[in-house]
C-alpha positions in Angstrom: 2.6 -8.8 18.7 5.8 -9.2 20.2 7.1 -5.6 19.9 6.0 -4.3 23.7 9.5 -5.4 25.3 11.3 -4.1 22.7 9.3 -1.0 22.5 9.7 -0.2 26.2 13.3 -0.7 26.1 13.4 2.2 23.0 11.7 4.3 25.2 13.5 3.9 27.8 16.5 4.1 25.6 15.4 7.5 24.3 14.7 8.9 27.9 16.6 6.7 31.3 15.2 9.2 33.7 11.5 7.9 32.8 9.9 5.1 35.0 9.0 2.8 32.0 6.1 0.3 32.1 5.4 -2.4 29.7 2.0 -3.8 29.8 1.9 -7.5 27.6 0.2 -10.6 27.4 1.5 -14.3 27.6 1.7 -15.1 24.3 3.4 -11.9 22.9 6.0 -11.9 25.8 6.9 -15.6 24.4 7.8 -14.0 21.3 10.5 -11.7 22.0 11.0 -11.8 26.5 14.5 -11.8 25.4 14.9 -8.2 25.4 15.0 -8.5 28.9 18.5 -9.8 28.8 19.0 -7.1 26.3 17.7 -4.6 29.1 19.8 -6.0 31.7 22.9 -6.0 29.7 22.7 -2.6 28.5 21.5 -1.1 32.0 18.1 0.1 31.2 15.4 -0.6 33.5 11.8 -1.7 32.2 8.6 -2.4 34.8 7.0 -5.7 32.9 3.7 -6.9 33.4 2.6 -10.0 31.7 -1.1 -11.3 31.9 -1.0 -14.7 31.8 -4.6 -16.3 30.2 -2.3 -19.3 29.3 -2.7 -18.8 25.8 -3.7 -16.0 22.9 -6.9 -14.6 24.2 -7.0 -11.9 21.8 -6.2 -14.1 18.7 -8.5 -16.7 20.2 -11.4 -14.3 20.0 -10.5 -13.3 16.4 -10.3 -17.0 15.7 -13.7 -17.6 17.2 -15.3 -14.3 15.1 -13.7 -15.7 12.1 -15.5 -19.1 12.6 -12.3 -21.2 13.1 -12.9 -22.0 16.8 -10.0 -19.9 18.5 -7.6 -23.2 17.1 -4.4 -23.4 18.7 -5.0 -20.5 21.3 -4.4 -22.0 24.3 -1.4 -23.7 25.7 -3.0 -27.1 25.8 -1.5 -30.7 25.4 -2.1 -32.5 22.3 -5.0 -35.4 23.0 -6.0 -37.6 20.4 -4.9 -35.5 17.9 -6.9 -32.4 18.9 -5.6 -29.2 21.6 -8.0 -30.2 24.2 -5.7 -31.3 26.9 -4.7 -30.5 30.2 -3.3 -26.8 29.9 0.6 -26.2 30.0 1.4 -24.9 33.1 4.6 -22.1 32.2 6.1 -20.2 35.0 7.0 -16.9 33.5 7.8 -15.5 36.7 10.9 -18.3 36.6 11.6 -17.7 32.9 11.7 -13.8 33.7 14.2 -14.0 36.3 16.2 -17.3 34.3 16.8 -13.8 32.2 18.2 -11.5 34.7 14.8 -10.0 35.5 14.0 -9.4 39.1 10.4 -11.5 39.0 7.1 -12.2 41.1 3.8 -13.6 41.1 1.2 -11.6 42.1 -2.5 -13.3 42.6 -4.9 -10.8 44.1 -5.1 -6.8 43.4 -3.4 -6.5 46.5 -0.5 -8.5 45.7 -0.2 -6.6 41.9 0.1 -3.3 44.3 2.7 -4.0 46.4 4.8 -5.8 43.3 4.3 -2.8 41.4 5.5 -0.6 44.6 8.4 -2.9 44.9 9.4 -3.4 41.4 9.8 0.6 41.3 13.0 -0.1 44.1 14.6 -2.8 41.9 17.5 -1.4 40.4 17.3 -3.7 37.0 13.8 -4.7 35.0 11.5 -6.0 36.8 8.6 -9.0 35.7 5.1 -8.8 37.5 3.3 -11.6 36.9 -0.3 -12.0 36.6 -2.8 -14.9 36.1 -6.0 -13.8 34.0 -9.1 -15.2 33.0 -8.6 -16.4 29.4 -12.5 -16.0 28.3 -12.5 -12.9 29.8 -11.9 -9.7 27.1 -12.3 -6.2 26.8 -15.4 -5.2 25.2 -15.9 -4.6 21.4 -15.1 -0.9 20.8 -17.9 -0.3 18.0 -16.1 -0.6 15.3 -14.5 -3.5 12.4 -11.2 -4.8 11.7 -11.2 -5.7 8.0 -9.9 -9.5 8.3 -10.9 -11.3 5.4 -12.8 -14.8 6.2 -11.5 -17.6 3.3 -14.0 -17.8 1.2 -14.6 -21.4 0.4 -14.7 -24.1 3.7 -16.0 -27.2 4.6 -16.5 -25.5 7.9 -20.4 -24.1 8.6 -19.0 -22.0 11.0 -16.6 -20.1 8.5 -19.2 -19.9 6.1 -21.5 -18.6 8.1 -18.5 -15.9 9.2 -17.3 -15.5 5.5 -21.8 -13.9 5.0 -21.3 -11.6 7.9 -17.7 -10.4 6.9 -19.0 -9.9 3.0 -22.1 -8.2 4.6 -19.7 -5.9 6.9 -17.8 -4.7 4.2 -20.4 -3.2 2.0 -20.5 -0.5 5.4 -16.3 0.1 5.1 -15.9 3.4 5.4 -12.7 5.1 3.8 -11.0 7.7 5.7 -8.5 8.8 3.0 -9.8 9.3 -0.3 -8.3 6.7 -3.1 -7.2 7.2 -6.4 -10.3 7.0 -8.1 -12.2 9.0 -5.5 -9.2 11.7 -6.4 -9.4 11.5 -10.3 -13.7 11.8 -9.7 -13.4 14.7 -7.4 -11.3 16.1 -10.1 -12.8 16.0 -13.3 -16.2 16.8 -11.1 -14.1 20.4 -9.6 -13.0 20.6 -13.7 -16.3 20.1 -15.3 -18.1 23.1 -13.1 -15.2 25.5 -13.9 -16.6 24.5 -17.7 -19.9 26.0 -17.2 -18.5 28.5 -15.2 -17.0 30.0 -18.2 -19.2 32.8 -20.6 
């Protein structure tokens, strides 16, 4: 997270006559949206979308999978001691263009069209931005992201999580052999050329 900005800027960087489009969420354009300055400064134009869940939907879902709730996802006020306030309203749109950016808001598919058509006739980067449903996620894509679950908690949640993750990781599949895999293979390949021999 964090590297989109500054990954569209290298590409742009490594070719100016490309239209370059950055895609990025909310909470990884709070990381590092100062590249835009860096954009505008250096004279490189970038096409920014940010989808704004107001929070870290993705990490929020790993949270949840990993029994811990999705804690600290959200850009919620602190209420008696827990993150289950009023949500943080944050205008990125104003943040983008406090940078230099050229900015909008854009709040139907419509709207997202004609920014985008728009932003291409800007002649510095350019911030589309776009409210998103925070509970709403791309589907799972069939396969498992090895992200160990701590192994003692207090939490039933996480210890229910921490069975499935220890039962997932029996199935791991290795795509590139490791060292003992190598040696076995090996002295397996060694020992038939043995009674190969007259």
């Amino acid at each position: 997270m964090g590297y989109e900005i500054a990954g569209g800027l290298g590409v742009k960087m490594a070719d100016p006559s490309r239209e370059v489009y950055v895609l990025v969420g909310d909470g990884s354009y709070l990381m590092m949206s100062q590249e835009i300055v860096t954009s505008i400064q250096e004279g490189y134009k970038l096409n920014i979308v940010v989808l704004d869940n107001h929070g870290f939907s993705s990490i929020g879902g790993l949270s949840r999978a990993c029994g811990s709730g999705g804690f600290g996802t959200e850009y919620r006020y602190r209420r008696d001691g827990e993150l289950d306030g009023d949500v943080i309203e944050l205008d990125l749109a104003a943040n983008a263009a406090s940078l230099g950016a050229w900015a909008i808001r854009a709040k139907t598919r419509e709207d997202l069209v004609n920014a985008l058509a728009e932003a291409r006739g800007i002649d510095r980067t350019s911030v589309v931005v776009i409210e998103t449903d925070i509970n709403q996620r791309v589907p799972g894509f069939e396969s498992w992201w090895d992200v160990a679950i701590a192994e003692t908690s207090k939490s039933q949640s996480v210890q229910t999580a921490r069975r499935i993750y220890e039962k997932d990781k029996t199935k791991e599949r290795y795509f590139f052999q490791q060292r003992n895999q190598v040696e076995v293979r090996r002295a397996s390949v060694a020992s038939r050329a043995e009674r190969k021999r007259p």
